[in-house]
Structure formats: C-alpha cells, structure tokens
PDB file of N, CA, C and O in Angstrom:
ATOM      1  N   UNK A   1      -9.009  -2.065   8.811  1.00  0.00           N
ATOM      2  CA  UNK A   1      -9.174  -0.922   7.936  1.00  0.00           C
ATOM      3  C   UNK A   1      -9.718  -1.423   6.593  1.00  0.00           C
ATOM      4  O   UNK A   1      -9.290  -2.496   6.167  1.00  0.00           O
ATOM      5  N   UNK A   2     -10.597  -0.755   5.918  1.00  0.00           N
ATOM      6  CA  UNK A   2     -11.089  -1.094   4.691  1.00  0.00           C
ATOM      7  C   UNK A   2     -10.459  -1.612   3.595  1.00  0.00           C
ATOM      8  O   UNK A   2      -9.514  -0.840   3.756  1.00  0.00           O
ATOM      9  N   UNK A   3     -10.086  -2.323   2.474  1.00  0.00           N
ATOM     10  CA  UNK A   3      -9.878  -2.122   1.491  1.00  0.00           C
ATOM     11  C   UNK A   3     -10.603  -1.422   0.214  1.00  0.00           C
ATOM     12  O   UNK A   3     -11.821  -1.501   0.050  1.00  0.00           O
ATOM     13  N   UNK A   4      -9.656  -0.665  -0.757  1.00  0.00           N
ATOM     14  CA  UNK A   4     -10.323  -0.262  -1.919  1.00  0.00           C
ATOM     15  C   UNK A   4      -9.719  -0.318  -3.127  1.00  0.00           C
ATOM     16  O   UNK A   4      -8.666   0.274  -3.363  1.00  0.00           O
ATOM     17  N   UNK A   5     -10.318  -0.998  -3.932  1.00  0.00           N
ATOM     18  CA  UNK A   5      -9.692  -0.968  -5.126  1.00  0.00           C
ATOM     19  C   UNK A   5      -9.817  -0.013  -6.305  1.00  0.00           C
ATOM     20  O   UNK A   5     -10.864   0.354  -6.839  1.00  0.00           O
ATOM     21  N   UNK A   6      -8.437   0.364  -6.651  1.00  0.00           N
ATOM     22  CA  UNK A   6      -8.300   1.302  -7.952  1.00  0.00           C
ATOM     23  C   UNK A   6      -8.139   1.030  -9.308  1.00  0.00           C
ATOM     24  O   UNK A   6      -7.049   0.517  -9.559  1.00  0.00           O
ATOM     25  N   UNK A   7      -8.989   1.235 -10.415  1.00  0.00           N
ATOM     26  CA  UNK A   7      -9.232   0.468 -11.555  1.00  0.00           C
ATOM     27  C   UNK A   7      -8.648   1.867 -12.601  1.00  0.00           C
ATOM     28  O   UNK A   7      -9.075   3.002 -12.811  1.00  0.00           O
ATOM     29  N   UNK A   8      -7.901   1.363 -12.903  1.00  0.00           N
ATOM     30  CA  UNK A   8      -7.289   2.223 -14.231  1.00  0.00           C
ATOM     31  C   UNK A   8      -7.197   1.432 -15.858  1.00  0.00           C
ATOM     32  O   UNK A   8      -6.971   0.249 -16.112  1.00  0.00           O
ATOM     33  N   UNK A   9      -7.502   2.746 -16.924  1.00  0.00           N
ATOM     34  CA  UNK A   9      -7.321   2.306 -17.872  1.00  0.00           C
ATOM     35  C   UNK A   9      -5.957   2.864 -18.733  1.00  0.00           C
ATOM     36  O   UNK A   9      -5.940   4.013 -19.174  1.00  0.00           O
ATOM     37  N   UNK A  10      -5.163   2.210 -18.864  1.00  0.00           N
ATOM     38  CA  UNK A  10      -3.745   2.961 -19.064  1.00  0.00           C
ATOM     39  C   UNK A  10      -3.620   2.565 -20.445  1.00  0.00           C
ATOM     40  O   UNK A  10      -3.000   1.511 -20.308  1.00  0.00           O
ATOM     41  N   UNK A  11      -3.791   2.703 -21.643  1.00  0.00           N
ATOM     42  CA  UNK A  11      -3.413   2.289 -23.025  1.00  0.00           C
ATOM     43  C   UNK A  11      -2.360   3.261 -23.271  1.00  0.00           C
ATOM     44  O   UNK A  11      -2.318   4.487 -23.163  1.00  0.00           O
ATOM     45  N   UNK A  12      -1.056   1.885 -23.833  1.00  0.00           N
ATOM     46  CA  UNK A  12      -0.561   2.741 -24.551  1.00  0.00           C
ATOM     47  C   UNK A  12       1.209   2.624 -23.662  1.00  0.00           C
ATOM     48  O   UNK A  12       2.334   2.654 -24.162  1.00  0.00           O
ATOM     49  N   UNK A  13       0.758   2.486 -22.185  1.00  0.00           N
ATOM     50  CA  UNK A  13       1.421   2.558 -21.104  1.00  0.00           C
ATOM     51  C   UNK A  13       2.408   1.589 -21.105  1.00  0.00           C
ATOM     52  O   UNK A  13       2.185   0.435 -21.468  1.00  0.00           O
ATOM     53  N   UNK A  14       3.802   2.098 -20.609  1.00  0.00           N
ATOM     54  CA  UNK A  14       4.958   1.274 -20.866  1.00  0.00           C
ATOM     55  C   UNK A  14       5.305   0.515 -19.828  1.00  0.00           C
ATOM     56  O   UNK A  14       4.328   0.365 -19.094  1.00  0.00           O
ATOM     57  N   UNK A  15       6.305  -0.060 -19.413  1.00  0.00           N
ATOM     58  CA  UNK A  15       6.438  -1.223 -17.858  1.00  0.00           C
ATOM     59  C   UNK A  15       7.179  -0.543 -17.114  1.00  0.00           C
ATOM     60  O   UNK A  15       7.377  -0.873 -15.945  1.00  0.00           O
ATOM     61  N   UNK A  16       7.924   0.933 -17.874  1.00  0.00           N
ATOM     62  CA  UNK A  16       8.787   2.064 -17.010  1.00  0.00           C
ATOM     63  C   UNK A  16       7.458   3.149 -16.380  1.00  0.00           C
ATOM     64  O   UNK A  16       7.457   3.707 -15.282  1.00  0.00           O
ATOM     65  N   UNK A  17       6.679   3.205 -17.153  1.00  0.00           N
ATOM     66  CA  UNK A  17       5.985   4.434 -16.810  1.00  0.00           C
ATOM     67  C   UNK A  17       5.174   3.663 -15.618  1.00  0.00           C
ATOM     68  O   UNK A  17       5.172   4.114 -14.473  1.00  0.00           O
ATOM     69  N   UNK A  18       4.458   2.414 -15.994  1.00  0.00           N
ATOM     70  CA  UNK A  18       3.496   1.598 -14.839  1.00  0.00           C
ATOM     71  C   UNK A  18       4.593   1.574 -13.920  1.00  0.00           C
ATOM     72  O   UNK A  18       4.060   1.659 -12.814  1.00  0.00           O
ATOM     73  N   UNK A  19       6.229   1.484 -13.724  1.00  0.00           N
ATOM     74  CA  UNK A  19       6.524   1.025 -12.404  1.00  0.00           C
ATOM     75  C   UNK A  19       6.485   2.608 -11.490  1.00  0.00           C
ATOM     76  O   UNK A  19       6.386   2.651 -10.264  1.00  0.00           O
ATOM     77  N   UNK A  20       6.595   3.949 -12.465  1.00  0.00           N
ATOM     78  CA  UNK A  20       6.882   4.780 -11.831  1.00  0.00           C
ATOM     79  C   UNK A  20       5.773   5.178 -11.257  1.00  0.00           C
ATOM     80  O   UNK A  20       5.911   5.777 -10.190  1.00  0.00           O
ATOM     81  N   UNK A  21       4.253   4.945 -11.835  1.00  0.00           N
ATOM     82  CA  UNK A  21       3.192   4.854 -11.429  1.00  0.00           C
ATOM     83  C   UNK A  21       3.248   4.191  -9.843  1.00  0.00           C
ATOM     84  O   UNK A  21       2.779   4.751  -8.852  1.00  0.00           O
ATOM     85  N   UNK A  22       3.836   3.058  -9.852  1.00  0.00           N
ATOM     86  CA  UNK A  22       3.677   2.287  -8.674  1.00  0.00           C
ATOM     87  C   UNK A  22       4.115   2.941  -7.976  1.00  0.00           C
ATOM     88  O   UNK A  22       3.307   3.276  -7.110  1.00  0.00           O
ATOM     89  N   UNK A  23       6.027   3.773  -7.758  1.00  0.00           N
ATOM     90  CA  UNK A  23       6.405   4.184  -7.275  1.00  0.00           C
ATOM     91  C   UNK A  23       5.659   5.541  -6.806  1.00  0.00           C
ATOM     92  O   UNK A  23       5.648   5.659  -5.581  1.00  0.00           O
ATOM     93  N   UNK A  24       5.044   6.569  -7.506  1.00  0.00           N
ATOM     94  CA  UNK A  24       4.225   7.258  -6.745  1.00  0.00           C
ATOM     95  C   UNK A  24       3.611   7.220  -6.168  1.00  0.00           C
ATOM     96  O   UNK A  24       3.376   8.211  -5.478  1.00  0.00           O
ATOM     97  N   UNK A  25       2.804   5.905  -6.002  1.00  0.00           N
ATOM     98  CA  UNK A  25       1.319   5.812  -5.331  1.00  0.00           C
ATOM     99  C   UNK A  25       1.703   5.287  -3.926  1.00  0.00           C
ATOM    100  O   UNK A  25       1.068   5.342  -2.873  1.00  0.00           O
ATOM    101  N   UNK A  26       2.886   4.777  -4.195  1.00  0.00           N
ATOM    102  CA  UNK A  26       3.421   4.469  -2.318  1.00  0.00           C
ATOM    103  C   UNK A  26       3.992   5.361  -1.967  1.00  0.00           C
ATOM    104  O   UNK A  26       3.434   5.873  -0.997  1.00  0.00           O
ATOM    105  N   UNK A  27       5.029   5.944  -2.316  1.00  0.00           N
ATOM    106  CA  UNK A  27       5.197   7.294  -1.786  1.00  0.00           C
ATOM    107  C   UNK A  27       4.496   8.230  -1.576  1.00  0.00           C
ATOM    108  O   UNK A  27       4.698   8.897  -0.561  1.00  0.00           O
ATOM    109  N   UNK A  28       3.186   8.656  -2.703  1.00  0.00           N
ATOM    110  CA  UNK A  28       2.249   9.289  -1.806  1.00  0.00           C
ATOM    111  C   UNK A  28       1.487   8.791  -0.964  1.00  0.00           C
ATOM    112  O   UNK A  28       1.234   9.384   0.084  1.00  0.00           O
ATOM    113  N   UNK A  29       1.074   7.832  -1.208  1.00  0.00           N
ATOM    114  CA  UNK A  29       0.705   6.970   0.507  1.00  0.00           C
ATOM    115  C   UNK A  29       0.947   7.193   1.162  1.00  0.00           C
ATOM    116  O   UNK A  29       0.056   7.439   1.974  1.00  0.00           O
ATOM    117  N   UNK A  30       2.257   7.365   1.585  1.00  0.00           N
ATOM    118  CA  UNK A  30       3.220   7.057   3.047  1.00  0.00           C
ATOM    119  C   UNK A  30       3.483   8.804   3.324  1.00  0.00           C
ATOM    120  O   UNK A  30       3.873   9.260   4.399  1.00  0.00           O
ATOM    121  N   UNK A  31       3.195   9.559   2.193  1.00  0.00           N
ATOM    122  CA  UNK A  31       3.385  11.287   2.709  1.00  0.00           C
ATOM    123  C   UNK A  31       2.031  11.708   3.499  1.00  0.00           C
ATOM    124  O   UNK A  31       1.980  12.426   4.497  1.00  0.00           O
ATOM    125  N   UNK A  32       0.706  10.957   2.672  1.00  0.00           N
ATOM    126  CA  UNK A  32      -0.818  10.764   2.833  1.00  0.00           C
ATOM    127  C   UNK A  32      -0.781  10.470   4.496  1.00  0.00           C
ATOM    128  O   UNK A  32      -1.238  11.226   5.353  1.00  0.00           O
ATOM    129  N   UNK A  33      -0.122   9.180   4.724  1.00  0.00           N
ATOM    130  CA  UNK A  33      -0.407   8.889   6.089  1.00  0.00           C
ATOM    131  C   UNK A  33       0.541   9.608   7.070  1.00  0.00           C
ATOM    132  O   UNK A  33      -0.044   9.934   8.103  1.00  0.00           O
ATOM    133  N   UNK A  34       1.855   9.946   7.030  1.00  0.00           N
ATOM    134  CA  UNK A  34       2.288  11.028   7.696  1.00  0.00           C
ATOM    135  C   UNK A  34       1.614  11.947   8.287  1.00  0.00           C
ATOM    136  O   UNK A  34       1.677  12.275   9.472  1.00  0.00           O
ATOM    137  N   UNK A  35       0.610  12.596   7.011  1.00  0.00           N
ATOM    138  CA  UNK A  35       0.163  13.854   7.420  1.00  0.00           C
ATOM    139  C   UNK A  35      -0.897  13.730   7.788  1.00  0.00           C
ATOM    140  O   UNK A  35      -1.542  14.772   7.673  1.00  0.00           O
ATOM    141  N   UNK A  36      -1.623  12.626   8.350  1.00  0.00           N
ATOM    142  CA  UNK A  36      -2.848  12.084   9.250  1.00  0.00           C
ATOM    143  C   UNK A  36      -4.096  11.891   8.287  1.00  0.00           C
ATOM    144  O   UNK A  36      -5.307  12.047   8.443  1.00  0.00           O
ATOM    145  N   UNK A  37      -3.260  11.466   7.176  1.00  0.00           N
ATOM    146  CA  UNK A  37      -4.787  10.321   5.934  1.00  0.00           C
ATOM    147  C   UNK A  37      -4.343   9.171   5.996  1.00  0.00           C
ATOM    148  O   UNK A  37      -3.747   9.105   4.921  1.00  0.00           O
ATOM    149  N   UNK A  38      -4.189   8.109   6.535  1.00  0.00           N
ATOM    150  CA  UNK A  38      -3.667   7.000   6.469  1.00  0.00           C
ATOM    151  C   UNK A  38      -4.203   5.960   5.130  1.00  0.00           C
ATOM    152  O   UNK A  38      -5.275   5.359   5.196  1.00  0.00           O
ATOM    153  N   UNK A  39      -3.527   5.888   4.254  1.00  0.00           N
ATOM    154  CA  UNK A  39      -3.628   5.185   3.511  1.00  0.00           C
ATOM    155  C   UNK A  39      -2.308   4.568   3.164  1.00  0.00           C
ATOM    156  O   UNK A  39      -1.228   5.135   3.329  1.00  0.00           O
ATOM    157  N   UNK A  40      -2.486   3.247   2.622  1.00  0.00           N
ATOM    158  CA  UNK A  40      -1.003   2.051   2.396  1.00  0.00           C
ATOM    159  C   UNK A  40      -2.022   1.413   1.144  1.00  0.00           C
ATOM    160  O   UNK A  40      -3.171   1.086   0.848  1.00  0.00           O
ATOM    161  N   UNK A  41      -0.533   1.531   0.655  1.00  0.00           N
ATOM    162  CA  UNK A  41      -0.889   0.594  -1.054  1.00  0.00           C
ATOM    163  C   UNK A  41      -0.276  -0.592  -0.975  1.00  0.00           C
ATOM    164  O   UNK A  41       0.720  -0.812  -0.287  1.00  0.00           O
ATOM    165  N   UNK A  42      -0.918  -1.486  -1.759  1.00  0.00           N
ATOM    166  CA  UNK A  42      -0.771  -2.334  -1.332  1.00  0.00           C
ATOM    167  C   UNK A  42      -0.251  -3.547  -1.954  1.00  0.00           C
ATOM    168  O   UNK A  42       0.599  -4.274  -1.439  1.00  0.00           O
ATOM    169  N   UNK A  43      -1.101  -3.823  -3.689  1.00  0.00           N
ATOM    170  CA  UNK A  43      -0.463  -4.655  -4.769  1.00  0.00           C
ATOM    171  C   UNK A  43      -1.185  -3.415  -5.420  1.00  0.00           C
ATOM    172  O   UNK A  43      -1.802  -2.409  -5.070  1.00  0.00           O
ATOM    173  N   UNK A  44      -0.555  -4.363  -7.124  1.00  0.00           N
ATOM    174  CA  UNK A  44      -1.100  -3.618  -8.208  1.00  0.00           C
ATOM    175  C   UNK A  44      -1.113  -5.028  -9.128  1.00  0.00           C
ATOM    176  O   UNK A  44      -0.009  -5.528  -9.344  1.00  0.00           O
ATOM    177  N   UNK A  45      -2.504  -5.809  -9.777  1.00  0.00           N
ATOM    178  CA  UNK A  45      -2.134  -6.078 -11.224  1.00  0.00           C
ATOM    179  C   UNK A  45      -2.668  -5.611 -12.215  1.00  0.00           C
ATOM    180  O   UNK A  45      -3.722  -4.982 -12.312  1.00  0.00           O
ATOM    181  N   UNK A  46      -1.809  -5.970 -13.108  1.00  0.00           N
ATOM    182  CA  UNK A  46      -2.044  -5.503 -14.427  1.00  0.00           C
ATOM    183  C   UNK A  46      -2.004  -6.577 -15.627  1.00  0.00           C
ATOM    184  O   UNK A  46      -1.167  -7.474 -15.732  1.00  0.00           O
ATOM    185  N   UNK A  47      -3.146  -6.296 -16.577  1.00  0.00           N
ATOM    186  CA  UNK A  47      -3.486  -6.909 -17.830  1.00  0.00           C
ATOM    187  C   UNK A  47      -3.102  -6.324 -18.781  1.00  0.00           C
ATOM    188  O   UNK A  47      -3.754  -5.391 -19.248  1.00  0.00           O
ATOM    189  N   UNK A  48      -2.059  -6.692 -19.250  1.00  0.00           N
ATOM    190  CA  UNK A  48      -1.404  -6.233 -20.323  1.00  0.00           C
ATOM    191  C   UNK A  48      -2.071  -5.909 -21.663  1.00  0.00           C
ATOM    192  O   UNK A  48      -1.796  -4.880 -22.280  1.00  0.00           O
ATOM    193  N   UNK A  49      -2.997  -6.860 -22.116  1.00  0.00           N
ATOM    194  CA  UNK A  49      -3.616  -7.350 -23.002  1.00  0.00           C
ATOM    195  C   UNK A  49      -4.976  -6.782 -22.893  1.00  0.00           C
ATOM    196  O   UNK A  49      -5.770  -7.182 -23.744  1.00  0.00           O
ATOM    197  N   UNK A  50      -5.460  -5.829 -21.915  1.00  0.00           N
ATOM    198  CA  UNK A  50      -6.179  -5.004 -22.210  1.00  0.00           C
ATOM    199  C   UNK A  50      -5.653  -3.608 -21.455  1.00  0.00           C
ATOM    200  O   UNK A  50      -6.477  -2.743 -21.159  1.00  0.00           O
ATOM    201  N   UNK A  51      -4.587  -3.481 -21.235  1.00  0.00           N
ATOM    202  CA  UNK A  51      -3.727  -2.034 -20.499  1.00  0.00           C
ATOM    203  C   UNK A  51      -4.660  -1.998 -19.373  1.00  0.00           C
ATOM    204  O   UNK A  51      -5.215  -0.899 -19.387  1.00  0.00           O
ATOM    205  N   UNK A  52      -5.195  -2.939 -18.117  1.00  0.00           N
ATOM    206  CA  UNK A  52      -5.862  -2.471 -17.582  1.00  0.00           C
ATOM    207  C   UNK A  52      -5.698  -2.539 -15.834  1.00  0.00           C
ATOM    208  O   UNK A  52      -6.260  -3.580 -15.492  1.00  0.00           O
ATOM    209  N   UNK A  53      -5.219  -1.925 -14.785  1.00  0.00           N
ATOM    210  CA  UNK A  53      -4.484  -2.150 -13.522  1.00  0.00           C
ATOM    211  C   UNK A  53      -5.608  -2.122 -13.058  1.00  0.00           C
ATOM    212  O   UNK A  53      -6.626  -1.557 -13.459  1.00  0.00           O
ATOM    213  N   UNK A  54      -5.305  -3.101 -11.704  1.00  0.00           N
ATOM    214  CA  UNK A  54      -6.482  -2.856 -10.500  1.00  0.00           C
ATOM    215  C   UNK A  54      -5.660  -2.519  -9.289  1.00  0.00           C
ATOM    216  O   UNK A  54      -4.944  -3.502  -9.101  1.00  0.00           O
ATOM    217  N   UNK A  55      -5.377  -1.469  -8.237  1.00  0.00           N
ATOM    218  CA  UNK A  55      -4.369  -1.364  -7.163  1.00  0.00           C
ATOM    219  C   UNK A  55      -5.138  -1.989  -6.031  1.00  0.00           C
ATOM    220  O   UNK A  55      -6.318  -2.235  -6.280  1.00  0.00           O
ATOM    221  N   UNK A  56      -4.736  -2.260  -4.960  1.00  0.00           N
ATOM    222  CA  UNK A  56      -5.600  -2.210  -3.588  1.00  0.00           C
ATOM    223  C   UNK A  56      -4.746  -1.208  -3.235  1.00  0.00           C
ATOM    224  O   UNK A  56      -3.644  -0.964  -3.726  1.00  0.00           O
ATOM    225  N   UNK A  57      -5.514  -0.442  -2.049  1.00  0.00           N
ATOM    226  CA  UNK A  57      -4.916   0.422  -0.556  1.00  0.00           C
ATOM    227  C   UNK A  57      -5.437  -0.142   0.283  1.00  0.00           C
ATOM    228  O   UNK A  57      -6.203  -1.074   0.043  1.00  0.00           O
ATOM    229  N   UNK A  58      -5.154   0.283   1.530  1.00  0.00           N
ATOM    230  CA  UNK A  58      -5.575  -0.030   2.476  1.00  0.00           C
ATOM    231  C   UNK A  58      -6.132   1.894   3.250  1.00  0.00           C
ATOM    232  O   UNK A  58      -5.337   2.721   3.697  1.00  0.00           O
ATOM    233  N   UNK A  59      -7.612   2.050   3.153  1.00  0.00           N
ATOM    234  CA  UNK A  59      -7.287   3.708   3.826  1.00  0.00           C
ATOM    235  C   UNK A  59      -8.709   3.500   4.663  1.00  0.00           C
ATOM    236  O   UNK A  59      -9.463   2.540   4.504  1.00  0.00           O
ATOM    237  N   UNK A  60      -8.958   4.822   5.770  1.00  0.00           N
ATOM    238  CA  UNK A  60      -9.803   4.896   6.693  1.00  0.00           C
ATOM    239  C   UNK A  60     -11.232   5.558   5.628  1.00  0.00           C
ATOM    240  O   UNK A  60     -12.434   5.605   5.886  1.00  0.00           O
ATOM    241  N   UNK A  61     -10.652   5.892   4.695  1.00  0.00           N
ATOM    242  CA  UNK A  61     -11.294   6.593   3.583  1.00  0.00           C
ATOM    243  C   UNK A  61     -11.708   6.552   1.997  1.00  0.00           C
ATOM    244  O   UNK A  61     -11.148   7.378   1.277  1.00  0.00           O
ATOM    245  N   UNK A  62     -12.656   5.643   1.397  1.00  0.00           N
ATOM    246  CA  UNK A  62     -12.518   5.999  -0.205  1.00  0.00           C
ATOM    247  C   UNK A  62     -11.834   7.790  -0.706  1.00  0.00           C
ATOM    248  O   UNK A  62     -11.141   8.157  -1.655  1.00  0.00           O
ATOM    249  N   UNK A  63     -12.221   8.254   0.028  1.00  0.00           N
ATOM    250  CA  UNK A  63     -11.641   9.962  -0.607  1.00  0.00           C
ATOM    251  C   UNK A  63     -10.093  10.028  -0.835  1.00  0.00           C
ATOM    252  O   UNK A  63      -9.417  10.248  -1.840  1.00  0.00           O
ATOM    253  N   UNK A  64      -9.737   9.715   0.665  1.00  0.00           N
ATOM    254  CA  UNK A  64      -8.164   9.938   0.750  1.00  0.00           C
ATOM    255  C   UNK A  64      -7.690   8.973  -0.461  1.00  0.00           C
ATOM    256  O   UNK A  64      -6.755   9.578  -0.985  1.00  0.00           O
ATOM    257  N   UNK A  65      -7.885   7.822  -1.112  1.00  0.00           N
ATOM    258  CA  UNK A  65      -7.582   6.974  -2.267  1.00  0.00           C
ATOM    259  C   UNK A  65      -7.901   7.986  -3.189  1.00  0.00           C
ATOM    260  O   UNK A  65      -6.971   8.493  -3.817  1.00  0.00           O
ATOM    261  N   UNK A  66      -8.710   8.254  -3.324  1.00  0.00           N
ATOM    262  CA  UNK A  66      -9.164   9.277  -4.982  1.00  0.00           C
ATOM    263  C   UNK A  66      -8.177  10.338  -4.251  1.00  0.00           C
ATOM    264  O   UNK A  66      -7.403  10.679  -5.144  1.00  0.00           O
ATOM    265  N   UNK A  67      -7.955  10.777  -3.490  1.00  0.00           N
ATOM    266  CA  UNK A  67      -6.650  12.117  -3.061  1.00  0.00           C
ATOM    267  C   UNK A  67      -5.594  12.054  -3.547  1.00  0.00           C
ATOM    268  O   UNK A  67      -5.121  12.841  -4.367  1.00  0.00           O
ATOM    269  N   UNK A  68      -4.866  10.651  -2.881  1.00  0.00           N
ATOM    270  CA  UNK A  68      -3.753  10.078  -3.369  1.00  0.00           C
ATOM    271  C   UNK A  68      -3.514   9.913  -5.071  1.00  0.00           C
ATOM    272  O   UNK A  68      -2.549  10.348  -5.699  1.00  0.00           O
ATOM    273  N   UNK A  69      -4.521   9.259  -5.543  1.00  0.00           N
ATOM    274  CA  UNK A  69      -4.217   8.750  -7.330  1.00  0.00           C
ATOM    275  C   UNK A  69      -4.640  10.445  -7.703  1.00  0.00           C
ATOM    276  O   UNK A  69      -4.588  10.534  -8.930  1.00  0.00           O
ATOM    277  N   UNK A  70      -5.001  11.686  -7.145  1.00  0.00           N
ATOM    278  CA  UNK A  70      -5.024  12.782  -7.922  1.00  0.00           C
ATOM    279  C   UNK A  70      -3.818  13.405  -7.545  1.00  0.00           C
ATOM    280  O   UNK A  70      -2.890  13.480  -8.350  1.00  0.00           O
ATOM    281  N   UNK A  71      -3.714  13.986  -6.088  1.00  0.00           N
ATOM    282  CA  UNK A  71      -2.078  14.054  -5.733  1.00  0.00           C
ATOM    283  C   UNK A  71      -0.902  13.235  -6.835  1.00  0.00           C
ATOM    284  O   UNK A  71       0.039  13.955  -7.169  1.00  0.00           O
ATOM    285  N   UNK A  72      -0.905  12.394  -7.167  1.00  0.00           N
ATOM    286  CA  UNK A  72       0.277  11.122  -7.290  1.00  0.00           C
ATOM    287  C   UNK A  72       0.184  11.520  -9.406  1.00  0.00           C
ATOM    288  O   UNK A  72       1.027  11.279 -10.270  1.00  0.00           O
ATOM    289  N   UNK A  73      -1.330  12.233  -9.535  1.00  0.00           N
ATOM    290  CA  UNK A  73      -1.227  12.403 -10.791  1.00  0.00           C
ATOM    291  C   UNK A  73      -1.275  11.207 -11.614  1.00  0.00           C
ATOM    292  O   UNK A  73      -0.726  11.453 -12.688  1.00  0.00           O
ATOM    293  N   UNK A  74      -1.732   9.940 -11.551  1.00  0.00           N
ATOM    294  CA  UNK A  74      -2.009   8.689 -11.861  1.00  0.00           C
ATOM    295  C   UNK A  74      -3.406   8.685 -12.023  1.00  0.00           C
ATOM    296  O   UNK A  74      -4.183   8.902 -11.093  1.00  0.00           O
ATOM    297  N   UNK A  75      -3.827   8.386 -13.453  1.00  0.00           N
ATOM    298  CA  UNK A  75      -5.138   8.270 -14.102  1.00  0.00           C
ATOM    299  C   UNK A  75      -5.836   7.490 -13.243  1.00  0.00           C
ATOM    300  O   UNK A  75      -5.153   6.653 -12.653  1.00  0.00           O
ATOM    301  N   UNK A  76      -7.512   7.528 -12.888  1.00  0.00           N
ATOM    302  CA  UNK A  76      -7.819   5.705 -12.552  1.00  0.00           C
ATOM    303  C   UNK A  76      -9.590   6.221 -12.994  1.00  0.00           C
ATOM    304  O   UNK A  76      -9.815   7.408 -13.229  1.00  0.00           O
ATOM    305  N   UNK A  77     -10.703   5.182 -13.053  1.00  0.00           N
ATOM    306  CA  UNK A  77     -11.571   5.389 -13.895  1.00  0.00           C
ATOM    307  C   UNK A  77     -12.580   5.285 -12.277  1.00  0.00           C
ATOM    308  O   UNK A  77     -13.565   6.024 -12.255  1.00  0.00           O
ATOM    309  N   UNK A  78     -12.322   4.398 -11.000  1.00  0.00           N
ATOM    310  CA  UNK A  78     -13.094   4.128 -10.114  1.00  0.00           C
ATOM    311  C   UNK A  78     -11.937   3.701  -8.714  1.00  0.00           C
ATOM    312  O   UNK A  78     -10.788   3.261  -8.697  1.00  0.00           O
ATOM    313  N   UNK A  79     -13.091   4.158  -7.453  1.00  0.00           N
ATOM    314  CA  UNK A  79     -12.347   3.570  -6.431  1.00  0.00           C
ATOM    315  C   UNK A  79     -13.289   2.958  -5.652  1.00  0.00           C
ATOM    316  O   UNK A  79     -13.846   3.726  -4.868  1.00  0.00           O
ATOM    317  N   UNK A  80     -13.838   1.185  -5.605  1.00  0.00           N
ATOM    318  CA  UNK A  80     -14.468   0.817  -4.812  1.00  0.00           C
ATOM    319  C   UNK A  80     -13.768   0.031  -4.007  1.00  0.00           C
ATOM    320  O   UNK A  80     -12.593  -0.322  -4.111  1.00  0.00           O
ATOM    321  N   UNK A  81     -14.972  -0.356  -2.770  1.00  0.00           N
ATOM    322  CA  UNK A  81     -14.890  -0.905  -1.616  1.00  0.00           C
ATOM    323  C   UNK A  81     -14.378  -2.176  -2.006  1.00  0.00           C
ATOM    324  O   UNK A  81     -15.432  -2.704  -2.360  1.00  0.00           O
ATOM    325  N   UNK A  82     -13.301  -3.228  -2.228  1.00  0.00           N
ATOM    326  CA  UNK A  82     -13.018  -4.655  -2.092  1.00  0.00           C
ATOM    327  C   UNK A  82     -12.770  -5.336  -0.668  1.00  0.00           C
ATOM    328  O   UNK A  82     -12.541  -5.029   0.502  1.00  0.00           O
ATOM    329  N   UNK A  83     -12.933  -6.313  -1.388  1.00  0.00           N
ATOM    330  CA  UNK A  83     -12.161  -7.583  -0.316  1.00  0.00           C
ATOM    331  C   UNK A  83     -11.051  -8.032  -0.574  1.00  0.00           C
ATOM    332  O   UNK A  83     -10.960  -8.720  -1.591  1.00  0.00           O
ATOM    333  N   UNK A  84      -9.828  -7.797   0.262  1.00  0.00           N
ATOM    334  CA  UNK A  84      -8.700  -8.839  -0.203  1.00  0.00           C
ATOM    335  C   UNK A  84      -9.236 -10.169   0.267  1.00  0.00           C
ATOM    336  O   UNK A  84      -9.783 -10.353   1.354  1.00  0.00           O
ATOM    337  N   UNK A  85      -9.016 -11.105  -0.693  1.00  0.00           N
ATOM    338  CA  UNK A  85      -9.111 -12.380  -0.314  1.00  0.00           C
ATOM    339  C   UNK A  85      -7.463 -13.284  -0.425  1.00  0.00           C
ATOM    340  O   UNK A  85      -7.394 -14.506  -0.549  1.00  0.00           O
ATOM    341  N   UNK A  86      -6.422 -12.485  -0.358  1.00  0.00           N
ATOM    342  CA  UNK A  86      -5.131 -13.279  -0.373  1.00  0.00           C
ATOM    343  C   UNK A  86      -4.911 -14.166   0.579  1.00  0.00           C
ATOM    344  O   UNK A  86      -5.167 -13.692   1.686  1.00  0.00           O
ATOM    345  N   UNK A  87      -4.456 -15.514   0.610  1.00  0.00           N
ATOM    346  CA  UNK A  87      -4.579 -16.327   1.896  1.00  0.00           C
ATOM    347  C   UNK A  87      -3.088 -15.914   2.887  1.00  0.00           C
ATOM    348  O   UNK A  87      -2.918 -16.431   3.991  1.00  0.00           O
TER     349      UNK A  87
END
C-alpha cells in the first residue's frame, strides 16, 4: 500500500495539543478503515524549532489522507506520495 506524507505547519502548538492531534489522526484512521477507506497512521515527527510535523499513513488513497486530517480537524499544508525508508 502506498505511503503519504502529511506536512503541517502548527505555530504556536503545545506537546498536549500535538499529542491530541496524534490521538485523532489514529482514531480517525481506524474509524476511516472500518468503514472501507483504509488508511493507518503511522509516525509523526516534529520540529520544534520551526513548529513543523511531517505524519506518514499508510492509505489505498491520497484523498482518504486529506479526508482523515479534515474529518480529524487537524491543520496540514500538503499530502504527498513518500517513501518510508525505516530499516
């Protein structure tokens, strides 16, 4: 399944609000793929020092990702195609 990465610019953003962020975006994931969009999130980092997150998912779809971060109500500026390269 594809990867895609989600690039947000969050200024301002606290380490409670980014975790609850996190916490939405897997839970809507996992409601997403229930209901036959399969998407799974996957990491998230973040640069503090410029407020700036990158997420991966894992989905059959760039859309269903932009679905999810609008569903989930979580800002993000782009959703492209990556590569995980984690070993």
């Amino acid at each position: 399944m594809p990867v895609y990465m989600v690039d947000r610019d969050l200024p301002g953003i606290t380490m409670d609000q980014l975790a609850a962020a996190q916490k939405a975006a897997i839970t809507t994931s996992r409601e997403f793929t229930a209901n036959g969009k399969p998407v799974r999130y996957i990491r998230s980092t973040f640069v503090p020092g410029e407020a700036h997150c990158m997420c991966l998912f894992e989905a059959t779809s760039p859309e269903y990702v932009k679905e999810v971060q609008e569903a989930a109500n979580i800002p993000f500026t782009r959703v492209t195609e990556a590569m995980d390269l984690t070993p």
